[in-house]
C-alpha positions in Angstrom: 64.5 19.5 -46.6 64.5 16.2 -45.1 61.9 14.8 -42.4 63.0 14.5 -39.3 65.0 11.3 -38.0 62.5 9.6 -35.7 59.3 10.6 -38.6 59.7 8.1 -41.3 57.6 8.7 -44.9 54.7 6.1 -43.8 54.6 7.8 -40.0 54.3 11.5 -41.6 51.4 10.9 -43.9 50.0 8.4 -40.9 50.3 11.8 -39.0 48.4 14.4 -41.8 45.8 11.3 -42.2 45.0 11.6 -38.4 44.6 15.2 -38.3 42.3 14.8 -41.1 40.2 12.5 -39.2 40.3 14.4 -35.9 39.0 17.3 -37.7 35.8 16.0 -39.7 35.8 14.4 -35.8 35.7 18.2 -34.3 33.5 19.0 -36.8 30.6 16.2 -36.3 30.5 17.5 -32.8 30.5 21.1 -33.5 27.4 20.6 -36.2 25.7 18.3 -33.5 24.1 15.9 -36.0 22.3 13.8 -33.6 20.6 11.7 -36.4 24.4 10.6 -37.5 25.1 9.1 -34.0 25.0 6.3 -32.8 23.9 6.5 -28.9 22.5 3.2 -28.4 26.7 1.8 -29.0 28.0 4.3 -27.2 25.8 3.3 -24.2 27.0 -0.3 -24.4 30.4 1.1 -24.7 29.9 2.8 -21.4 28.5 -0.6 -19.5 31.5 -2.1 -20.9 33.9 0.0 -19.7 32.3 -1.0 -15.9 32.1 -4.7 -16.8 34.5 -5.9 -19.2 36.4 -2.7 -20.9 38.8 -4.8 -22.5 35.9 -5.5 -25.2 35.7 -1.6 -26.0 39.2 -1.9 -27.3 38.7 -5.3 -29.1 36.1 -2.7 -31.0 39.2 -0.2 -32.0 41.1 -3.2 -33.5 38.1 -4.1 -35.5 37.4 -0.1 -36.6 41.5 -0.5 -37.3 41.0 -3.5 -39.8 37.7 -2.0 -41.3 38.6 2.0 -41.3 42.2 1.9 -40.6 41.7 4.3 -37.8 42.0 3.5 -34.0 40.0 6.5 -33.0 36.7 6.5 -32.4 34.6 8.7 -35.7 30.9 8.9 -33.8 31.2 11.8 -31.5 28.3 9.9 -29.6 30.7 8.3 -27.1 31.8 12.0 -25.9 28.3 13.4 -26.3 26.6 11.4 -23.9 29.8 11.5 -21.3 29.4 15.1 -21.5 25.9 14.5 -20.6 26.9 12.4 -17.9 29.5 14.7 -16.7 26.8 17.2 -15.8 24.2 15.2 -14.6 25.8 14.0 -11.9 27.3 17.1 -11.3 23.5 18.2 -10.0 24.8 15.9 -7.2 28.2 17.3 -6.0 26.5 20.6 -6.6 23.9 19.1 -4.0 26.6 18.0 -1.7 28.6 21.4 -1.7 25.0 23.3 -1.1 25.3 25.9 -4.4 23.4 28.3 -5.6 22.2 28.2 -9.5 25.3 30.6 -10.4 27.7 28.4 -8.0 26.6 25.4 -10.2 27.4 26.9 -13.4 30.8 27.6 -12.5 31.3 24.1 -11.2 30.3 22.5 -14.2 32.7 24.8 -16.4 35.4 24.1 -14.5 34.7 20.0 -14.4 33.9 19.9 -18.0 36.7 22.0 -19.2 39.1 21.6 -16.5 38.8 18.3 -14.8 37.7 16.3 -18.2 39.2 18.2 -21.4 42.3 19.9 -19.7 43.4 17.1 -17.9 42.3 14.9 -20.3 44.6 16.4 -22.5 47.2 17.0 -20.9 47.1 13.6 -20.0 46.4 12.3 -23.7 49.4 14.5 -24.9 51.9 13.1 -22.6 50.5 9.3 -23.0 51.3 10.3 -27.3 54.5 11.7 -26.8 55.4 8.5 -24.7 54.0 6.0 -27.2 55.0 7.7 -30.7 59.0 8.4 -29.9 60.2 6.4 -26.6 58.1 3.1 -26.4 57.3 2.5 -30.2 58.6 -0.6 -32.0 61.1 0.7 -34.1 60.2 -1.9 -36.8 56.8 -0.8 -37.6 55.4 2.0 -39.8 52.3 3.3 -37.8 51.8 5.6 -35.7 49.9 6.1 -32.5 46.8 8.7 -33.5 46.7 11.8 -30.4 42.9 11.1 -31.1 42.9 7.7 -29.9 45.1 8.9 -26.8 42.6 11.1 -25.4 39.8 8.3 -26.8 41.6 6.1 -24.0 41.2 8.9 -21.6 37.7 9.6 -22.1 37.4 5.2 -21.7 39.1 5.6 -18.7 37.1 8.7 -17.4 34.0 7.3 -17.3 34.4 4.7 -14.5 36.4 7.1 -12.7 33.4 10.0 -12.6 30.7 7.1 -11.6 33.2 6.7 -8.6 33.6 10.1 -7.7 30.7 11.6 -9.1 27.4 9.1 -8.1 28.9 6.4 -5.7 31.0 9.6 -3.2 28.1 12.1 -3.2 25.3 9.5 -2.6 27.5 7.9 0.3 29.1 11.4 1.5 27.1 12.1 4.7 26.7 8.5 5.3 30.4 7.6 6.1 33.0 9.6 4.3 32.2 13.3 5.8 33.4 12.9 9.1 37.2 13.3 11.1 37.8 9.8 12.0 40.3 7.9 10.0 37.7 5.2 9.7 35.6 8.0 7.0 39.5 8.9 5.9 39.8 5.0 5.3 36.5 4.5 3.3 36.3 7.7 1.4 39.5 7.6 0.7 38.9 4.1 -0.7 36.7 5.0 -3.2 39.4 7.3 -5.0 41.7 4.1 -5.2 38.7 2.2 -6.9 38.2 5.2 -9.0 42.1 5.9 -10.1 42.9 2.1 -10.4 40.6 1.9 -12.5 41.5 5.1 -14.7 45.1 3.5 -14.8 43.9 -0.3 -15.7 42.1 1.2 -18.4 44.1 3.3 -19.8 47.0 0.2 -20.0 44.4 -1.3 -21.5 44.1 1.1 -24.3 47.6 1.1 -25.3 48.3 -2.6 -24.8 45.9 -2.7 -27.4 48.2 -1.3 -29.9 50.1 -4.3 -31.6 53.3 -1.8 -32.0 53.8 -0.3 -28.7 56.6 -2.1 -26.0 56.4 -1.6 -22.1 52.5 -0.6 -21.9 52.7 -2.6 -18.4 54.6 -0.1 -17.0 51.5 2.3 -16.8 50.6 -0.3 -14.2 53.3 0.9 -11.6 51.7 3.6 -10.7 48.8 2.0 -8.6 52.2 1.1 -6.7 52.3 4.6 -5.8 48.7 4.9 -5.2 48.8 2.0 -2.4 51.8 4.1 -1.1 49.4 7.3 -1.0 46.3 5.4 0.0 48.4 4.2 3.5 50.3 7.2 4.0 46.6 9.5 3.9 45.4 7.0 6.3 48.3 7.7 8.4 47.9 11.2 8.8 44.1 11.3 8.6 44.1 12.7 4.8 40.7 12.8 3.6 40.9 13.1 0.5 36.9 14.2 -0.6 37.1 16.5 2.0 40.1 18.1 0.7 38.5 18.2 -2.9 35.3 19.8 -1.6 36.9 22.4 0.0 39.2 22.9 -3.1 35.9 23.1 -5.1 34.3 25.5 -2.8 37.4 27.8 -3.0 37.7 28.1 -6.8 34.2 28.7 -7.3 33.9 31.1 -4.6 31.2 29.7 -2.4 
């Protein structure tokens, strides 16, 4: 039986390497070695990422050329996001008044929901994308599904220090209220959050030396501005909306 058409010989055992990889990968996180991590360059990853994230991907070309993998192998990156993730989730919880239960549920469905479902969702569709419509035919590599959802958990991180520290802490202060001057400023914050989610995540796969048309990704903040005036328009508050979404699927 032959492989199929678009899968040459190098791209399929690129492929089984990658699972491989992702794997040991699942399983450094599962066995939670801490003393095998390396936090302290996963926390300089993360002030990157607000400063100057194109130097977190100048790291993947060099982990390329050394370990001829583009994907991150120290789970320490998405350890200490998870951490993150639910500390500042003490202040949404804050913000949408829960109880201890109420909490708990939040921070399942943002962990597993917001981050890893999305995220992969996301992630898949980004691999599909690169690996069989935008890839240089002239190349044997592949793009590694483990370095797509590395991109998204790059791109995450500036996104939930938007929505997750910077809204909360300025939520009774300007954004909760019914003018369209709170819609305007609230709503604001989501288009610093998102453009930065998109900019980084173009980042990511301009990166890769064998992938055409990665500029693309930047249309969409296009149809964020178009959003971002049309909410203004019709008084869309955005943060409120999500805290009442919030509210409804945990029950409280």
């Amino acid at each position: 039986m032959s492989l199929p058409t678009h899968l040459s010989d190098g791209n399929w055992i690129c492929q089984k390497e990658s699972i491989s990889r992702q794997y040991k990968f699942l399983r450094r996180i599962i066995k939670l070695k801490f003393n095998q991590m390396d936090f302290q360059y996963a926390a300089w990853q993360m002030i990157y990422l607000l400063t100057t994230p194109s130097r977190v991907y100048k790291n993947s070309q060099i982990r390329k050329h050394t370990k001829n993998q583009w994907a991150r192998d120290d789970p320490a990156f998405m350890v200490l996001l998870s951490a993150f993730l639910a500390a500042s989730s003490i202040l949404f919880a804050v913000i949408l008044k829960l109880s201890v239960s109420g909490f708990f549920k939040f921070l399942l469905w943002v962990v597993f929901i917001d981050f890893i479902g999305v995220g992969l969702v996301i992630a898949g569709i980004c691999w599909y994308a690169c690996s069989y419509l935008t890839k240089r035919d002239d190349t044997g590599q592949s793009v590694e599904f483990g370095y797509s959802f590395d991109v998204h958990c790059n791109a995450f991180f500036p996104i939930l220090v938007v929505m997750h520290v910077i809204q909360p802490l300025c939520w009774h202060i300007f954004i909760d209220g019914d003018s369209r001057l709170a819609t305007f400023l609230g709503n604001s914050l989501w288009v610093i959050g998102i453009v930065s989610y998109v900019y980084i995540t173009f980042l990511g796969y301009a990166a890769l030396p064998y992938i055409r048309g990665s500029e693309k990704i930047l249309y969409l903040i296009a149809i964020l501005a178009f959003a971002f005036i049309f909410s203004i328009v019709i008084n869309a508050n955005w943060g409120r909306h999500l805290i009442n979404f919030y509210r409804y699927r945990i029950g409280e």
